[in-house]
TORRO-829935 format. One record per residue (C-alpha): residue number from 1; residue in one letter; x, y, z. Coordinates in Angstrom, 3 decimals. Example, Ala and Ser with C-alpha at 12.3 -4.5 7.8 and 13.67 -1.06 7.14 Angstrom:
<recs>
> resi; resn; x; y; z
> 1; A; 12.300; -4.500; 7.800
> 2; S; 13.670; -1.060; 7.140
</recs>
This chain:
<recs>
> resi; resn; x; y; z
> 1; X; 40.456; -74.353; 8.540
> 2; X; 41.105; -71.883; 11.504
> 3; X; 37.665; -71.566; 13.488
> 4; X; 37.204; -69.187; 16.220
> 5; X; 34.757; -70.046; 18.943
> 6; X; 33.213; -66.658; 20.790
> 7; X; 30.690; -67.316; 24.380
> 8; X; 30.746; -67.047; 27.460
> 9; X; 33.591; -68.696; 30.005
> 10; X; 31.940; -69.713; 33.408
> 11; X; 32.328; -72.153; 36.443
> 12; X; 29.356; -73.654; 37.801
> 13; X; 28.849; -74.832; 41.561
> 14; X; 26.056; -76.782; 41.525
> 15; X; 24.758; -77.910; 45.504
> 16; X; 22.424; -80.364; 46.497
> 17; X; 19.549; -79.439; 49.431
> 18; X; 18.209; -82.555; 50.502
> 19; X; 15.184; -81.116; 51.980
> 20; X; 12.101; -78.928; 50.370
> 21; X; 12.496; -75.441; 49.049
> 22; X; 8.928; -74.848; 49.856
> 23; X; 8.705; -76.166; 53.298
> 24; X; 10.894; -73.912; 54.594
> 25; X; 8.811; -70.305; 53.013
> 26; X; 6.656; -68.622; 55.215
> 27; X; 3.430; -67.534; 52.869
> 28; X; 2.720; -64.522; 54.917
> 29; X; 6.507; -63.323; 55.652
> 30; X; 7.417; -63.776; 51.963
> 31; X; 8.334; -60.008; 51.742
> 32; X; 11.334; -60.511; 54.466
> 33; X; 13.071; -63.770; 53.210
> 34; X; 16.037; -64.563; 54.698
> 35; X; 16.959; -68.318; 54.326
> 36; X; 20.254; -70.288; 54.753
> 37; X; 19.845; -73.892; 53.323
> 38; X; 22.894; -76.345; 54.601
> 39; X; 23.802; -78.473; 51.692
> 40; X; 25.261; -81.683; 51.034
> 41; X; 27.212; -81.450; 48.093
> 42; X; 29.223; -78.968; 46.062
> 43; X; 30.110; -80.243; 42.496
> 44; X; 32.226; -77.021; 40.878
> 45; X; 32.372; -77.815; 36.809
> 46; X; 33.447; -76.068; 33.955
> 47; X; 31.632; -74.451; 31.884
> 48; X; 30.597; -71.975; 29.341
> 49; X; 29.393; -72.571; 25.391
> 50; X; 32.801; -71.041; 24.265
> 51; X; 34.847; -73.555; 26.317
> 52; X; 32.358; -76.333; 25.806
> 53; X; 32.307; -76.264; 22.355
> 54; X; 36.001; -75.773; 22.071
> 55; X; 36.471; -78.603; 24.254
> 56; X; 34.463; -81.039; 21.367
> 57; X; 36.406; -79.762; 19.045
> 58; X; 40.145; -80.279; 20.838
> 59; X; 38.888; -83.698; 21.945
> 60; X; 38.112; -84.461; 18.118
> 61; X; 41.871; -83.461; 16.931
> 62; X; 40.953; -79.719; 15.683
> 63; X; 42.585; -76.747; 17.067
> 64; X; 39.974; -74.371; 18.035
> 65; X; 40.405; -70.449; 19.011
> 66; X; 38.109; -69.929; 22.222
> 67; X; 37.569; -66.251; 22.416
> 68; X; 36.181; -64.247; 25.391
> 69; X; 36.602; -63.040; 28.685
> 70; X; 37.797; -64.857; 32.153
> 71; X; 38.846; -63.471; 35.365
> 72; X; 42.840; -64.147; 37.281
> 73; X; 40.804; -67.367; 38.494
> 74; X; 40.881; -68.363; 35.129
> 75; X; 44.774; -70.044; 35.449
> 76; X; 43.671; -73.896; 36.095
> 77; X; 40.643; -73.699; 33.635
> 78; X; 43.410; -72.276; 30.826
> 79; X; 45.362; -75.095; 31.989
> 80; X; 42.500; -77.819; 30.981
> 81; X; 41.395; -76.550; 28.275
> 82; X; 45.396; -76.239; 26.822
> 83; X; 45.724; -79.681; 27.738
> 84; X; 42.659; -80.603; 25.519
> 85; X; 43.819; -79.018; 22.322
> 86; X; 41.981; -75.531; 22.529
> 87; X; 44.134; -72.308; 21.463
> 88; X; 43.099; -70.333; 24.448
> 89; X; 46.021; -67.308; 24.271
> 90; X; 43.110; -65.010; 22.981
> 91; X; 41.048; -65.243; 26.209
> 92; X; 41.074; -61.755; 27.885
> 93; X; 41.528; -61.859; 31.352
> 94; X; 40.348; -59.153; 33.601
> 95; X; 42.200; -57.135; 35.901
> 96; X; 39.002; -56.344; 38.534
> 97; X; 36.518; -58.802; 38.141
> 98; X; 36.039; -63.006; 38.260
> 99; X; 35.320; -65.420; 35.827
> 100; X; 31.401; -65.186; 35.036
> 101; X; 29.861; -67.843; 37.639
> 102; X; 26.550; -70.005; 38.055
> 103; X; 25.745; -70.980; 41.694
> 104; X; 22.703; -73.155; 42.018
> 105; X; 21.408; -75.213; 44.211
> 106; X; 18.687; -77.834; 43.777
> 107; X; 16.001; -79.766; 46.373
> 108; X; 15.058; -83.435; 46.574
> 109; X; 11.983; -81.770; 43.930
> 110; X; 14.075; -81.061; 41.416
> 111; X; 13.729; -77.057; 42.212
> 112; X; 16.438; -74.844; 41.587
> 113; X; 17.326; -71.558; 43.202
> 114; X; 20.086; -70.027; 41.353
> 115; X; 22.081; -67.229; 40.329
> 116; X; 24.214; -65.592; 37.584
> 117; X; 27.436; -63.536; 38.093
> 118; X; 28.371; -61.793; 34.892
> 119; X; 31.773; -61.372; 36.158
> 120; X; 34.624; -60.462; 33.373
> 121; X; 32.299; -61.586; 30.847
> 122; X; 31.108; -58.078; 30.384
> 123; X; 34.315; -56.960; 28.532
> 124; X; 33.998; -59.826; 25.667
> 125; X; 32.909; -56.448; 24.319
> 126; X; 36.399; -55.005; 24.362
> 127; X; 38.017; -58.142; 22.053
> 128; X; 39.139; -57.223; 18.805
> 129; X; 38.683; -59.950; 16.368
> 130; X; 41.103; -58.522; 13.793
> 131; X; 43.793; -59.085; 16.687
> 132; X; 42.690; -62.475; 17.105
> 133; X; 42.599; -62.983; 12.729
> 134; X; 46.581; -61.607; 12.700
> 135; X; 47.630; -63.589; 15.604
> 136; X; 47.023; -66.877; 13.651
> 137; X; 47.000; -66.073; 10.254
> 138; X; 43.339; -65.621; 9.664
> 139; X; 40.261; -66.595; 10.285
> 140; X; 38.176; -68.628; 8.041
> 141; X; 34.627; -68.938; 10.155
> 142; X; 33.811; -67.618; 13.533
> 143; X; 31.445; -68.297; 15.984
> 144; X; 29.315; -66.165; 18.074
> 145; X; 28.036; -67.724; 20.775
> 146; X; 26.040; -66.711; 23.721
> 147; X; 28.198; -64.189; 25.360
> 148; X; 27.845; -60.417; 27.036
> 149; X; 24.818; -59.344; 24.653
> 150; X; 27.563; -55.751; 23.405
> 151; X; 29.865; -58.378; 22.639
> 152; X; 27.820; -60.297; 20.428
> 153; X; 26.755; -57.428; 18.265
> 154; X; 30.281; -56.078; 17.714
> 155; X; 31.898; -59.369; 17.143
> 156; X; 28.726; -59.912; 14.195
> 157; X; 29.208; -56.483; 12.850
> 158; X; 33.617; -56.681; 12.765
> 159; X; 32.918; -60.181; 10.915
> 160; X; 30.616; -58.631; 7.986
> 161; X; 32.918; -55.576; 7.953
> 162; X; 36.073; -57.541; 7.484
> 163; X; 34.598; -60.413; 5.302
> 164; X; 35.084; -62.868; 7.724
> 165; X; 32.368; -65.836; 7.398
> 166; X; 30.171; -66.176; 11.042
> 167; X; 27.922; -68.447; 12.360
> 168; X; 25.054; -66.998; 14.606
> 169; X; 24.085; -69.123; 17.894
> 170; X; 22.023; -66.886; 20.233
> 171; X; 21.328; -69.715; 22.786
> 172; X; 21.054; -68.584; 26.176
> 173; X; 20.802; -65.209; 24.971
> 174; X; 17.895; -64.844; 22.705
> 175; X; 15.721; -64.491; 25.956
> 176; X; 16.726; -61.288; 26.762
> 177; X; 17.052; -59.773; 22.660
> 178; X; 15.051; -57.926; 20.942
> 179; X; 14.043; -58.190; 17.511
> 180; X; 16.222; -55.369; 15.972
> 181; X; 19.014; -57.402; 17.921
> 182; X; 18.229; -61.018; 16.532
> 183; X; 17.800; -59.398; 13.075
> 184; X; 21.251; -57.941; 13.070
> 185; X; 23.159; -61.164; 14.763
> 186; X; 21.405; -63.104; 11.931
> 187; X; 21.947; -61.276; 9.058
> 188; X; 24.349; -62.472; 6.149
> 189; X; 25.460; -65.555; 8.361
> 190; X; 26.791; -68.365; 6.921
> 191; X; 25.269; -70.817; 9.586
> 192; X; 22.317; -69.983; 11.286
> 193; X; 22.113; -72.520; 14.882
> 194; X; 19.061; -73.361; 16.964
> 195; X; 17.064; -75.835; 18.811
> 196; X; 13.082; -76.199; 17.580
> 197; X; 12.079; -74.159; 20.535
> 198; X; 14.553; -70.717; 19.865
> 199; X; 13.583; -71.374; 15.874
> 200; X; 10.262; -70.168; 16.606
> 201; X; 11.153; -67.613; 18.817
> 202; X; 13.558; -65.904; 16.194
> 203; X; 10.608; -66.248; 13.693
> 204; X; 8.064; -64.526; 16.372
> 205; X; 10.962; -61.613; 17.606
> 206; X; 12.444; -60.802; 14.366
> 207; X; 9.391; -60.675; 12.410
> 208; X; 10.796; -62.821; 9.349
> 209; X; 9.375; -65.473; 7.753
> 210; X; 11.288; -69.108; 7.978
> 211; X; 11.442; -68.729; 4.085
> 212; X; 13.104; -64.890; 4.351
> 213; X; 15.320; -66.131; 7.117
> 214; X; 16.875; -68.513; 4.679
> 215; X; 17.360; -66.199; 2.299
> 216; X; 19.348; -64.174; 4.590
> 217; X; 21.441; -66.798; 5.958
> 218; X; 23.574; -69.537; 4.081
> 219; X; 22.602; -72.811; 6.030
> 220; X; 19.926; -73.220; 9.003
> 221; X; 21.052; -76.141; 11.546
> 222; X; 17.869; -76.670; 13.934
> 223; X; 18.479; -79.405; 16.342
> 224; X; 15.614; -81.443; 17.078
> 225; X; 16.408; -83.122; 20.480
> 226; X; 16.172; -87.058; 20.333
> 227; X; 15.200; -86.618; 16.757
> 228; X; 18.797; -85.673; 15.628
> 229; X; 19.024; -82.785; 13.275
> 230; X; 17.637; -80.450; 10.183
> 231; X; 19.692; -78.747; 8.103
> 232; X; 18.051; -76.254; 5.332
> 233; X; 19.069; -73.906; 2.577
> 234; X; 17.079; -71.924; 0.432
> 235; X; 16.053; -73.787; -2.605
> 236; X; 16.997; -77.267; -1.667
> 237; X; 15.575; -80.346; 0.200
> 238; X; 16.231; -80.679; 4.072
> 239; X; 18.819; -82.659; 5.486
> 240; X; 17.593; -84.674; 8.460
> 241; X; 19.995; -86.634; 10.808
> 242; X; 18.830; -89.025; 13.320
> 243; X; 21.129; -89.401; 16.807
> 244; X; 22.892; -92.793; 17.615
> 245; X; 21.253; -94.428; 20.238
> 246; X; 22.404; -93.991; 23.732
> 247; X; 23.545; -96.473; 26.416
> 248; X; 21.847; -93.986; 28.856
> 249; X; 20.128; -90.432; 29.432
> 250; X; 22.763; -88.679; 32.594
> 251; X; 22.592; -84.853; 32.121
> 252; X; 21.408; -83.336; 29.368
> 253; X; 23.922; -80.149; 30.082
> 254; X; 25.840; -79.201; 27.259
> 255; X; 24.613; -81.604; 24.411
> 256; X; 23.713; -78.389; 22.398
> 257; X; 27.195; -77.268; 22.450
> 258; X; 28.700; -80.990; 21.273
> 259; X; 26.725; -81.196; 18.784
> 260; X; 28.257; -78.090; 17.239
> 261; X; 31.681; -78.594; 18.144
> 262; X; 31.068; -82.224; 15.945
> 263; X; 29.485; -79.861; 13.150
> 264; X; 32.367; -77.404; 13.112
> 265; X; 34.885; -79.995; 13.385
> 266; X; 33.395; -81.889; 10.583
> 267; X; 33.307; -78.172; 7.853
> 268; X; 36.886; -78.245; 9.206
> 269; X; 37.665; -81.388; 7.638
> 270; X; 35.987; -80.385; 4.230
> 271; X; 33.086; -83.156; 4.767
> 272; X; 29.878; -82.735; 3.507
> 273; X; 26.778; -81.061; 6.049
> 274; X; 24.826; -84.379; 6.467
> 275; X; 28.431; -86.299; 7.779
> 276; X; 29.172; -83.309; 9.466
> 277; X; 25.844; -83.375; 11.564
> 278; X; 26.417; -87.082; 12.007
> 279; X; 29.750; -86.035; 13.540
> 280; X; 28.169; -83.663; 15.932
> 281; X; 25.155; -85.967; 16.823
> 282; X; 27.794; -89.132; 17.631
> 283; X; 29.410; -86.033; 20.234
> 284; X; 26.489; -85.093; 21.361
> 285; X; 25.394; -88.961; 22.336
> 286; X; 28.712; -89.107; 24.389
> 287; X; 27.885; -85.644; 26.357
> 288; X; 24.448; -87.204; 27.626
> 289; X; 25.475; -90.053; 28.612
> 290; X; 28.002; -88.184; 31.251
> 291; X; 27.610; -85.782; 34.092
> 292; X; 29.078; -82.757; 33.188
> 293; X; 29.614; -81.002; 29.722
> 294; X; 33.652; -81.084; 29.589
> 295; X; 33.697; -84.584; 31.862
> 296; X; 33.605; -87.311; 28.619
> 297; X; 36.226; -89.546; 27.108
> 298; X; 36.975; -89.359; 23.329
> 299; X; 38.137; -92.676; 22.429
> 300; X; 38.324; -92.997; 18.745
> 301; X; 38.361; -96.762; 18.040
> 302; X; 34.938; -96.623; 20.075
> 303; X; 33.408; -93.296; 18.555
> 304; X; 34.208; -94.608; 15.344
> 305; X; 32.363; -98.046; 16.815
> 306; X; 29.305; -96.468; 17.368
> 307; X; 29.518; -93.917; 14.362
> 308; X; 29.391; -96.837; 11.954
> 309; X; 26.366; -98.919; 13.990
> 310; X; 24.454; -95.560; 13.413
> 311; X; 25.217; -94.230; 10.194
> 312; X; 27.104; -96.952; 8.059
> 313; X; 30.071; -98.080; 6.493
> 314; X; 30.568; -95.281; 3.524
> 315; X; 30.184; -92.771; 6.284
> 316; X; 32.151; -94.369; 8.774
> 317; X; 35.179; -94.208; 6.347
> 318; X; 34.965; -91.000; 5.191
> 319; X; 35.227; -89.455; 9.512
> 320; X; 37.269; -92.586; 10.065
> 321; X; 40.021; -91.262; 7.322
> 322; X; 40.007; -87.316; 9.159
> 323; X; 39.575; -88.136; 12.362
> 324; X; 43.067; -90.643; 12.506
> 325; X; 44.632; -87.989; 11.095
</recs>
């Protein structure tokens, strides 16, 4: 099953104030900021829901498509993410600008002043999917991820034009869409993704019902934080999966994006919904319990450990039997 992955390619260099944001504002000069805060640390990661979901996937044994745009800086990134089993010669690099970039730095509060540079992401817009569909022989699902909001619509329109199945994950980006948007990303997808939080929102912007949205879209995957998973289609009973426990709650970065690089990984391998949800919960256990969304270890004899303490023998050899191969 050849998946493509569309979103956003970033860095993110992430600092570390050790002071107090709000000790050092003025109330009354608050017009004529101008502040330099020394930090201690720099911690430059990878990042990116395209990338981090591909990531999953390679680490799992697929062969994922990332599509979207990086800058000339993208070289070592392309590098790691070769390395890891992602297909990434239908990246388009840009000849002007840099690899989209989060800079952020936090205070011994927890407070965050950061900022977004959009960077070559802006000409996702420009990608062709049919390109990407002859360069390996097809596609059989795509999906679009958070990404430059143009590129998003075109890559969702291209897909229903060429009868190519799609997944819709707004993510990050349903902040800034509008309902006429949101309805036209969702329309006629296969797989509809969400947290609890953005399910409500798409309900509120779009104006639909949660019983019209299912009859627009094949399957509706709302994650449910610590709760797992619940997967609906019209007409039938909810799937719910509950998440393996965890040896420990790191960083919470990136879990999202795990959990649907286990779910694509397990439609790739023909498996049922509910095992493929398991798959992407046992992934997205791993990705909490480590700093960093691309920074985990995939060792299989241990997944496949844990997998079976959670969810049983039967399922255990059904993954067991794809995921050696």
């Amino acid at each position: 099953m050849r998946i493509a992955v569309t979103g956003s390619i970033a860095t993110d260099h992430l600092m570390t104030f050790p002071g107090r944001f709000a000790d050092q504002f003025v109330a009354d000069q608050l017009h004529t900021v101008s502040l330099s805060f020394l930090v201690d640390n720099l911690d430059v990661r990878r990042g990116g829901v395209g990338p981090n979901i591909c990531f999953g996937m390679g680490q799992l044994g697929s062969r994922p498509i990332l599509v979207g745009a990086a800058g000339s800086d993208f070289d070592e990134y392309r590098a790691w993410l070769d390395r890891h089993g992602v297909d990434t010669d239908s990246v388009r690099i840009s000849e002007v600008l840099h690899t989209a970039r989060f800079v952020c730095t936090t205070d011994a509060d927890h407070n965050q002043i950061g900022s977004f540079y959009t960077g070559a992401m802006s000409e996702a817009r420009q990608i062709e999917l049919k390109a990407v569909a002859d360069r390996v022989g097809g596609l059989d699902l795509v999906l679009i991820g958070a990404d430059d909001p143009e590129a998003m619509l075109r890559h969702t329109e291209e897909c229903r034009t060429r009868g190519i199945p799609f997944a819709a994950d707004f993510s990050q980006q349903i902040a800034r869409m509008d309902g006429e948007n949101i309805r036209t990303l969702m329309e006629g997808a296969t797989y509809l993704f969400s947290n609890e939080y953005e399910k409500g929102l798409i309900e509120s912007k779009s104006g639909w019902t949660d019983e019209e949205i299912l009859a627009k879209v094949g399957t509706r995957v709302t994650t449910l934080g610590s709760k797992g998973v619940r997967i609906e289609r019209a007409g039938e009973e909810p799937i719910l999966v509950g998440c393996p426990e965890e040896t420990a709650k790191v960083d919470p970065t990136g879990v999202g994006d795990a959990f649907r690089a286990g779910f694509l990984t397990g439609l790739g391998w023909g498996v049922g919904l509910e095992r493929a949800a398991q798959v992407g919960c046992m992934l997205a256990t791993l990705v909490i319990e480590t700093l960093g969304t691309q920074e985990y270890t995939l060792a299989r004899a241990h997944f496949m450990e844990r997998f079976t303490k959670a969810y049983g023998d039967t399922a255990a050899a059904e993954v067991r039997a794809h995921l050696e191969a």
